[in-house]
N, C-alpha and C positions, 0 to 999 in steps of 0.2 A: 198828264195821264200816263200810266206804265201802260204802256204797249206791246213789253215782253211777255207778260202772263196775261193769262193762265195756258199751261201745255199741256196735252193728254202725255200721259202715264204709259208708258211702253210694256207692254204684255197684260194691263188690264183686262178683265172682262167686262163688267160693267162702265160706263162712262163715269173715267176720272181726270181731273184736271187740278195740274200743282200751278201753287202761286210761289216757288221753287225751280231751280234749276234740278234736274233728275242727277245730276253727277254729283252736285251736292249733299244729297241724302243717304243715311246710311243705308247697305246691303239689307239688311235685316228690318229696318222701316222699310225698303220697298217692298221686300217681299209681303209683310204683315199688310202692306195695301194691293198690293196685287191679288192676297187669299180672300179678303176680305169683300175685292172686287167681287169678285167667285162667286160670294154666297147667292143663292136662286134668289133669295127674298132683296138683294139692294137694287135699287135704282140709278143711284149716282155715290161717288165721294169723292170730296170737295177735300184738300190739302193746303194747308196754310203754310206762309213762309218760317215760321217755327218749327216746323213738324220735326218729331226724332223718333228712335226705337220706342216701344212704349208696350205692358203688359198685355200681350192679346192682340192690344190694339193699339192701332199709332197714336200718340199726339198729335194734337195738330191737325185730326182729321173731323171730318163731318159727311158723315154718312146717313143716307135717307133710303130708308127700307119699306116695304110693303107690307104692311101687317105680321111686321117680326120687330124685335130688338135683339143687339145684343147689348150684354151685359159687360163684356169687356170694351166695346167702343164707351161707354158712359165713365169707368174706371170705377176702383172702392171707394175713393173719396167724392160719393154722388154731394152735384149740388155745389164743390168747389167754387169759388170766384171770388170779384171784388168788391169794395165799398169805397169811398172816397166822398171827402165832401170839402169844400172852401171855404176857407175860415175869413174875416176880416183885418185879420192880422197882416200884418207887413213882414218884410224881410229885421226892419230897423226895431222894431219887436222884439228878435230873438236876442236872446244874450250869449254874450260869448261863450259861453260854456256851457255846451247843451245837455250834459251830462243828468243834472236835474230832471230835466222836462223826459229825458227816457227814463231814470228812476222812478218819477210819477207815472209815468204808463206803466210800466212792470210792476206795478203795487198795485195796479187796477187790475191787472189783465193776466192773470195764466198763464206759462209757456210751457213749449215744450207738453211732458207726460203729467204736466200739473195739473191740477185743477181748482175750482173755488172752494173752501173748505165746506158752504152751505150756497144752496143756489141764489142767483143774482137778486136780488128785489125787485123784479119786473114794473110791479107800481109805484114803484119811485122814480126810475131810471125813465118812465112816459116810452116807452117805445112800441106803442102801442096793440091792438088789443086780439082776442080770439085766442089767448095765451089755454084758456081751461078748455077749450076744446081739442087745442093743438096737442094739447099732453093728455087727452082724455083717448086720443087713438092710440097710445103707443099699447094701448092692450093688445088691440088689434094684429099689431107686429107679428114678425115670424116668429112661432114660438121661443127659438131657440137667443131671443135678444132679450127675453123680457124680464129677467132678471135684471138686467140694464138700467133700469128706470133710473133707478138713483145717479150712479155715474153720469147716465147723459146730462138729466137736471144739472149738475156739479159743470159737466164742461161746457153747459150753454153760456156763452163769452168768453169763452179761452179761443188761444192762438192754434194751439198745435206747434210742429216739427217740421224741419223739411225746407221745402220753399215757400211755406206761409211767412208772413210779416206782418208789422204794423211799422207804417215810417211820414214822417213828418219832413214835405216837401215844401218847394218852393217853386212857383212857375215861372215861364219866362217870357215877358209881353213883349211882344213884338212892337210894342210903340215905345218904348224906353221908359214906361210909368215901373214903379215900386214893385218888385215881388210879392204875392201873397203867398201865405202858409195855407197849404193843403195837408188834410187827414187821408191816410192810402193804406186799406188794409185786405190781406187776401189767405184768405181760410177756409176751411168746405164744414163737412156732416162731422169732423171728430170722429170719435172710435163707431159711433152708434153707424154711422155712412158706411164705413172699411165692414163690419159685426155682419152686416144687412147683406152687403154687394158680395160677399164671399160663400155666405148662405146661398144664395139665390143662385152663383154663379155655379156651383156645385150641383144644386137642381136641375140646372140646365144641360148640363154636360150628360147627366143619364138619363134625358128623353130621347126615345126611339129615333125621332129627324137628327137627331145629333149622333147616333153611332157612330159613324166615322167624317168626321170633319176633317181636313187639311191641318188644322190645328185647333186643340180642345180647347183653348183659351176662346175662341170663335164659336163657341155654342148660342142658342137663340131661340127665344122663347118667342113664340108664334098667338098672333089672337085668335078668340075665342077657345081660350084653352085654361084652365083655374090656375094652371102657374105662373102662365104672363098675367091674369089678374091678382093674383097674391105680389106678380114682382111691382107691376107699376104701383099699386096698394102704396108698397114701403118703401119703392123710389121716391114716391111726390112728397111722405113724409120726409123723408132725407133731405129731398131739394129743401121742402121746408123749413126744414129744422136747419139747416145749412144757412139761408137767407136770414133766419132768424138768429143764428149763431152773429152773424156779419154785422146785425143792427144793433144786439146788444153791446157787441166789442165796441161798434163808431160810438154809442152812447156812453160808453168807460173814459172811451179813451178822450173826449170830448169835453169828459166830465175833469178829466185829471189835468187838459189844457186848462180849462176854465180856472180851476185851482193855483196852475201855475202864472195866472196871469191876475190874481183877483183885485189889482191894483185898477181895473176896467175893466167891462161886459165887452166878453168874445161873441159876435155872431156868425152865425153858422148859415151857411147856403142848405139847399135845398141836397138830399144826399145821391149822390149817381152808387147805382147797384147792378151788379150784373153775374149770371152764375157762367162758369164755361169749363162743366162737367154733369152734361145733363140732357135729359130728352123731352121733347114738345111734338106734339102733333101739327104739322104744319102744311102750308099748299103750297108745293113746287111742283113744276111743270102742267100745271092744271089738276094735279094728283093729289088727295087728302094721304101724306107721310107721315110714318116715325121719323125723328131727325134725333138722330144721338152727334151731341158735339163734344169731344176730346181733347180738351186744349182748345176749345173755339169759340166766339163771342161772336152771339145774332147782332146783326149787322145791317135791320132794317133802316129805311134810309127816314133820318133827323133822329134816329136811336144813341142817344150818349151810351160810349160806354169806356173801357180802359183796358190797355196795354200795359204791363209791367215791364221794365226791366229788371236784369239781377241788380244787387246792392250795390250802391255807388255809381250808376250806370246810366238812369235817368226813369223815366215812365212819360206814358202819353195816356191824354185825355181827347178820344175821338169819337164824332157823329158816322152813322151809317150811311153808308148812298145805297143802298139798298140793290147789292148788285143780284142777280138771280141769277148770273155762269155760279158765285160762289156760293149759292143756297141759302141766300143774306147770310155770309158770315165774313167773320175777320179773325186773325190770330187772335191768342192770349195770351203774350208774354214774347220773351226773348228765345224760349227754345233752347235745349241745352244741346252742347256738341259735345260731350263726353258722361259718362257714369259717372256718379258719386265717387263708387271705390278710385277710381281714375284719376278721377283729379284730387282725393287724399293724397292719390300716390303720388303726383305732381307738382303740386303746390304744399307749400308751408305756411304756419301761421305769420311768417315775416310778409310770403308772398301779400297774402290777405289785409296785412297792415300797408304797403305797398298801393295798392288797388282800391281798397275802400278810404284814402286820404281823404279827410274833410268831409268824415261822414261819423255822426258818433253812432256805433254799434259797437257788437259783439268783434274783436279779431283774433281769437284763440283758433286754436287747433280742432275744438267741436263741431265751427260752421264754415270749415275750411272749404268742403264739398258745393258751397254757397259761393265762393270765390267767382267776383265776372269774369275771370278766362272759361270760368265752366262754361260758361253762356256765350250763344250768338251775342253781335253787336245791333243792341234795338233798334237802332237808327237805318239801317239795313233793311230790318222786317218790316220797320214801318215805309220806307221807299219801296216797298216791294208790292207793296199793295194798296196802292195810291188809287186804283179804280174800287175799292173795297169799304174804306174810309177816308174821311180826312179830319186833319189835325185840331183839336180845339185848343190843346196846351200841352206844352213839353213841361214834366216836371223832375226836378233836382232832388233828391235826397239828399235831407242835412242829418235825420236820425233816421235808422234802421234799428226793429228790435225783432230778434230771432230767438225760438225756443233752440 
C-alpha cells in the first residue's frame, strides 16, 4: 500500500490532494490548480500522478463542483479514452514480421486528418444498436456544428493525431504460462468533440459570473441556466459519439486481425472501455457533484479500466478499489514531462528508432513528439498509486499505429 500520497496542495483553496510530489510538477500546472481551487463553485480536486500543464486546465486532474462545470477541466477532445480487449491468440501466433498485421489495420482504420471515404457500415460491423437515434440528435447540436454532419458520419472509426493509437500488445503472466495478444486503442470525439468544446467554451467566457476570472480558460457554466443546458446537451452527445467512435475502431481493427489470421477463429474477450475526458454526476462526500476528469479514469472499486503508456513503454490493465480521498479516480496514461515543440526540438527520428526497438510503428520525424523520453515512466505512476488501483496486466507493445 503507498503510504506516501496523497498530500494537500500548498496555497490551494478548496481541498486538494496530489498522488505526486509537489516539486515535481510543473510551475504553471500548479498554479492552473491552485486557480481552479479558487473557483466558489469546487468542492475538491483530486491530482493524479500524471498530471502536467494542460489548456485551462490541468491534466491529470479531477475536480468536483457544485452545480457548475467548467469546460476547460473536461478539454476539446470531450469523451477521450480507451478500448482494449483480449484476444485468444498467443505470443507464438505472431509472425516475425509484424509489418503485415499493422498494414491491415491502416487499411481498416483512418489516421491522422483522414477519414473514411463513406461512413462505416454500422450493420455489418454488429456493433450494436440506437445508431438512428444517436445521429438523429445531431440536429439538435450548436447551430454552429451542424454543417458537420457528413464529416463526423466519415470520421466515426477513425484514429485521429496526437497521442491517439491503435497497438497490438502482449501481457505478461505472472505464472510463466504463454503471452496473449491484446487490442489497445485510445481516441475521443474527433473534430465534432474539439467544433462543440470551443463553441461552448467561448459562450462561457462572456457570462456575467465570468467577467473577471483569474484565467479565462476557467469560465463555468452554472445550473439552471440554458447555456449549461445546451453545453451538457452536446457534451453527452460527444461523450457519445466518442464511445461509439472507440467501438467501431475495436470492431475494424478486430476485423483486420481476424483476416490476418484466417488460417483459424480468433476469439475475442469481453471488451474493457473507459473514457478519461468527461463529466458525470456523481456522490462524493454525501454531496450529489459535477465531476469533470482530465486525464483521469473513474476508479470505482472492481471497475476495470486502463493505463497507457507512450510507444514502446508498456500499458496496464487495472480494477478500481474505489478510493473516495481520490473521488474514485486513477490516472490515464503516463503524463507528459515536456511540450511537443520541446521534445521536436530534442529528440530525432534516430532518437525514436532508438526507443521504440521491437515495436513495429511509425519512427519518422512526424511522431517524433510521441517519443517515450516525452513521457513519465508508467511504471512509476502506476507505484504511485497503489491505494487507487491494482494491477490486472502489464502489457507490451509489439505494433503501434499513429496518425
Amino acid at each position: 500500500m503507498n503510504t506516501q500520497f496523497p498530500v494537500p496542495l500548498s496555497g490551494a483553496s478548496a481541498s486538494t490532494l496530489l498522488w505526486a510530489d509537489e516539486t515535481s510538477i510543473e510551475y504553471q500546472a500548479l498554479n492552473q490548480l491552485r486557480r481552479v481551487s479558487a473557483l466558489p463553485w469546487v468542492h475538491g480536486v483530486r491530482v493524479m500522478p500524471d498530471v502536467h500543464v494542460g489548456k485551462g486546465a490541468t491534466v491529470g486532474s479531477v475536480i468536483a463542483m457544485r452545480d457548475a462545470v467548467c469546460p476547460a477541466a473536461v478539454g476539446v477532445d470531450i469523451g477521450c479514452g480507451m478500448a482494449a480487449v483480449r484476444t485468444d491468440l498467443t505470443a507464438s501466433d505472431l509472425p516475425d514480421d509484424l509489418s503485415g498485421l499493422r498494414g491491415a489495420i491502416e487499411a481498416k482504420v483512418p489516421v491522422g486528418f483522414t477519414s473514411h471515404k463513406e461512413p462505416v457500415n454500422i450493420r455489418r460491423l454488429q456493433v450494436g444498436g440506437g445508431w438512428d437515434g444517436f445521429w438523429s440528435r445531431f440536429a439538435d447540436l450548436h447551430r454552429g456544428v451542424r454543417q458537420l454532419d457528413t464529416r463526423a458520419g466519415k470520421q466515426m472509426g477513425t484514429l485521429g493525431g496526437g497521442n491517439h493509437f491503435i497497438e497490438i500488445c502482449l501481457d505478461e503472466p505472472a505464472d510463466g504460462a504463454e503471452s496473449h495478444v491484446w487490442i489497445m486503442l485510445h481516441s475521443g470525439s474527433r473534430n465534432i468533440g474539439k467544433e462543440l468544446a470551443e463553441r461552448h467554451m467561448s459562450i462561457a467566457a462572456k457570462l456575467p459570473h465570468n467577467a473577471d476570472p483569474s484565467d479565462r480558460d476557467l469560465a463555468v457554466f452554472v445550473s439552471g441556466t440554458a447555456e449549461m443546458d445546451a453545453y451538457r446537451h452536446d457534451l453527452d452527445w460527444a461523450q457519445e459519439y466518442a464511445a461509439r467512435n472507440r467501438r467501431v475502431m475495436l470492431a475494424l481493427v478486430c476485423s483486420a486481425v481476424r483476416e490476418s489470421f484466417a488460417q483459424r477463429r480468433v476469439v475475442f474477450d469481453e471488451p474493457i472501455s473507459c473514457h478519461h475526458n468527461y463529466v458525470a454526476t456523481e456522490h462524493i462526500d454525501g454531496l450529489e457533484l459535477l465531476v469533470t476528469r482530465k486525464g483521469a479514469i473513474r476508479a470505482v472499486a472492481g471497475e476495470l479500466g486502463l493505463i497507457p503508456g507512450s510507444m514502446g513503454t508498456g500499458s496496464y490493465v487495472v480494477r478500481g478499489l474505489g478510493s473516495v480521498d481520490s473521488f474514485y479516480s486513477a490516472s490515464h496514461g503516463a503524463g507528459r514531462t515536456m511540450s511537443r515543440s520541446k521534445a521536436r526540438k530534442m529528440f530525432t527520428a534516430e532518437d525514436l528508432v532508438a526507443q521504440t526497438q521491437g515495436v513495429e510503428s511509425r519512427k519518422d520525424a512526424g511522431v517524433v513528439d510521441e517519443i517515450p523520453a516525452a513521457y513519465k515512466d508508467i511504471d512509476s505512476v502506476i507505484a504511485a498509486q497503489t491505494d487507487l488501483v491494482e494491477v490486472v496486466a502489464r502489457l507490451r507493445q509489439v505494433v503501434c499505429v499513429k496518425g
